[in-house]
C-alpha positions in Angstrom: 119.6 172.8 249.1 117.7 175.7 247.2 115.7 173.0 245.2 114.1 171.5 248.5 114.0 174.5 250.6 111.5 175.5 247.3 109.6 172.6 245.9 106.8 174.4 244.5 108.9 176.5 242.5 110.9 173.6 241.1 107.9 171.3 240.4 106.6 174.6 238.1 109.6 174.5 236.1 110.1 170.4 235.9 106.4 168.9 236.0 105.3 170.0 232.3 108.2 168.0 230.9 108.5 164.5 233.2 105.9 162.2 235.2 104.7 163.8 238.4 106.0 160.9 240.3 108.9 160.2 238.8 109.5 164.2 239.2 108.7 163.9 242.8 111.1 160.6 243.3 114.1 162.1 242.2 113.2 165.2 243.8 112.8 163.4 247.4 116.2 160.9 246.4 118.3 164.5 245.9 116.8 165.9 249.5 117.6 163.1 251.6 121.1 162.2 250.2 124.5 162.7 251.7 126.1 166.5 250.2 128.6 163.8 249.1 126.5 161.5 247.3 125.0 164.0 245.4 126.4 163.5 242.7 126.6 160.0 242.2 122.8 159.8 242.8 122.1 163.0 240.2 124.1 161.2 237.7 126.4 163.8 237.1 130.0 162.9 236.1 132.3 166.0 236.8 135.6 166.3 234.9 138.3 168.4 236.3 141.0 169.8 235.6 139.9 169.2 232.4 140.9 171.6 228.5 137.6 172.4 227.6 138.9 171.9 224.0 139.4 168.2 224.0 137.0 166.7 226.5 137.5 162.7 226.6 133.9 161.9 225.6 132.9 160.4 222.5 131.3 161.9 219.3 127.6 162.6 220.1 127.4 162.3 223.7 126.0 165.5 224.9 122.6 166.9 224.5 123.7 170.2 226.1 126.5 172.4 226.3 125.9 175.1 228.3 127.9 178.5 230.4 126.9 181.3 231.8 128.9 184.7 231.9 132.6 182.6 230.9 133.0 183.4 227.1 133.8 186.7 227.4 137.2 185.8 229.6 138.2 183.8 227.1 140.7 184.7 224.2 138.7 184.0 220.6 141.5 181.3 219.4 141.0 179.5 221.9 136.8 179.7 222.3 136.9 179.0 218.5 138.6 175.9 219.8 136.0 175.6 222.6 133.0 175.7 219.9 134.5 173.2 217.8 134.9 170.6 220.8 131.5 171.9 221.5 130.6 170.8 218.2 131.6 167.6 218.1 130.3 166.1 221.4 127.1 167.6 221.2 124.6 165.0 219.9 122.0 165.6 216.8 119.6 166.8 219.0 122.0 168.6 221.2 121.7 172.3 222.2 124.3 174.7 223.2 123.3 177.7 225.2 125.0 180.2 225.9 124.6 183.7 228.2 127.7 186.0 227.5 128.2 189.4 229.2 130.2 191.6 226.6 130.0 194.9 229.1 133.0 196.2 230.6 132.6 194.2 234.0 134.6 197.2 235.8 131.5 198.7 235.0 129.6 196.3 237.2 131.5 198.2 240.5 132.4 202.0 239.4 129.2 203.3 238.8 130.9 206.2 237.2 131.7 204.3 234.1 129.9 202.7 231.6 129.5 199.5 230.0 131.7 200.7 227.0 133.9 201.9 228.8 136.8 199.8 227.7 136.0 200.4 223.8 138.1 203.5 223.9 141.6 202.3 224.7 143.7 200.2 222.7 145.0 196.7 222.9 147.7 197.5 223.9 146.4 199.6 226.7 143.7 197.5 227.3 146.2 194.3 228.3 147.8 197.0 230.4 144.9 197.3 232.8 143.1 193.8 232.2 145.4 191.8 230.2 145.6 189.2 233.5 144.4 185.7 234.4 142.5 187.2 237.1 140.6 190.4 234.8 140.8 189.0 231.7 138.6 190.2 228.9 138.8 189.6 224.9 135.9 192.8 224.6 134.3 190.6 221.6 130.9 192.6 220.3 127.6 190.6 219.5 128.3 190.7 215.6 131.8 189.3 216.6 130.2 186.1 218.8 127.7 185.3 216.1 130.3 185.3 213.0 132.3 182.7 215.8 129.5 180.7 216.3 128.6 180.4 212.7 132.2 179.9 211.4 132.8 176.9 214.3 129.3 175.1 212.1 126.6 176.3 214.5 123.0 177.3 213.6 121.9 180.2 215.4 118.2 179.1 217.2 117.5 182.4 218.9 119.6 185.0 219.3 119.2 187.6 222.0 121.0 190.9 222.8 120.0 193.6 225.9 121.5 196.9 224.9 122.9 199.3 227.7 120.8 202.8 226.7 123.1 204.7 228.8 126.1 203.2 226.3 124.2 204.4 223.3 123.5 208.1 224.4 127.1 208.4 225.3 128.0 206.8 221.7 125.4 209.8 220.6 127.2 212.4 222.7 130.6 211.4 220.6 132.3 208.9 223.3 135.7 208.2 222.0 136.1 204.9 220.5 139.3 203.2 219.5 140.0 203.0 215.7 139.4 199.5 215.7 135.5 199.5 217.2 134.2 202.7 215.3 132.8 200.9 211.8 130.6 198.7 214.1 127.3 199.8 214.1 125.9 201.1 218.3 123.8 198.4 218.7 126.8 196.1 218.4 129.0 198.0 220.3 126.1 199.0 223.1 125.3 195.3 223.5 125.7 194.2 227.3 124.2 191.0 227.4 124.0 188.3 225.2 121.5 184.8 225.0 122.4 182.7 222.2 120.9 179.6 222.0 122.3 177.1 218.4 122.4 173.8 217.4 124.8 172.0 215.1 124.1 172.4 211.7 122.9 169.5 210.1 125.1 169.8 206.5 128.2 169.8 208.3 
């Protein structure tokens, strides 16, 4: 109930882009309806158990396609797969905007380590310690994401990346990378968040 608990802060975000009443309406029909109700009056139809790579929808039927901190759990083949889905429901106009966290999330509890922290060990070592349903990881960089995102027939619309300075003055300081990371420029590897907003591209 965040939304009526904090009206004026909603209306801010909402009013520049819809009716003030209508805005209000709605606003008043999602406060006074039944938590199981919700959403049936929003309308939102939620699908699940569900492959995200074959939703049953039909060509053109979603303006957005949206996540937020997920991509980076899930193993390249099968987000490629993801993007294409992605690709196909989302309508002419459609959007798909995405916020990605490529920083070693062990990193978000043990302040001793850092965000590329995980860059230095192998595959094979890194499925030893994360290579789980509950941990996983696929440690994709930024360059990595937008070469996915452009190969799956997306046009980047902005593209933004947060570096971790701590990340790049250990990089400085020599931190031992693993063979396969160390041609990749530090910005790349040093990225720890990622906003990527794209678009279908039109000629495909």
């Amino acid at each position: 109930w965040y939304m009526c608990a904090h009206r004026d802060e909603i209306a801010a975000i909402f009013l520049p882009f819809v009716e003030a009443s209508v805005f209000h309406s709605r606003l008043e029909s999602l406060c006074r309806a039944d938590p199981r109700r919700l959403l049936e009056i929003a309308p939102i139809r939620y699908i699940a158990p569900a492959d995200a790579a074959s939703i049953p929808l039909g060509d053109g039927s979603v303006d957005v396609h949206l996540s937020y901190t997920v991509f980076e759990h899930i193993p390249p083949p099968t987000l490629a797969s993801i993007l294409r889905e992605a690709r196909r429901l989302l309508s002419p106009d459609g959007v798909a905007l995405h916020h990605i966290d490529p920083s070693d999330h062990f990193s978000h509890i043990d302040p001793s380590i850092s965000a590329i922290n995980f860059l230095q060990f192998t595959d094979q070592e890194w499925r030893r310690y994360a290579g789980n349903r509950f941990a996983y990881h696929n440690r994709l960089r930024s360059s990595q994401y937008r070469a996915l995102f452009e190969d799956c027939g997306y046009e980047i619309l902005r593209w933004e990346e947060t570096l971790s300075q701590r990340s790049l003055d250990l990089l400085g300081g020599g931190f031992p990378l693993d063979p396969q990371f160390r041609p990749l420029p530090p910005e790349v590897l040093c990225c720890c968040v990622l906003r990527v907003l794209a678009r279908p591209r039109a000629d495909l």
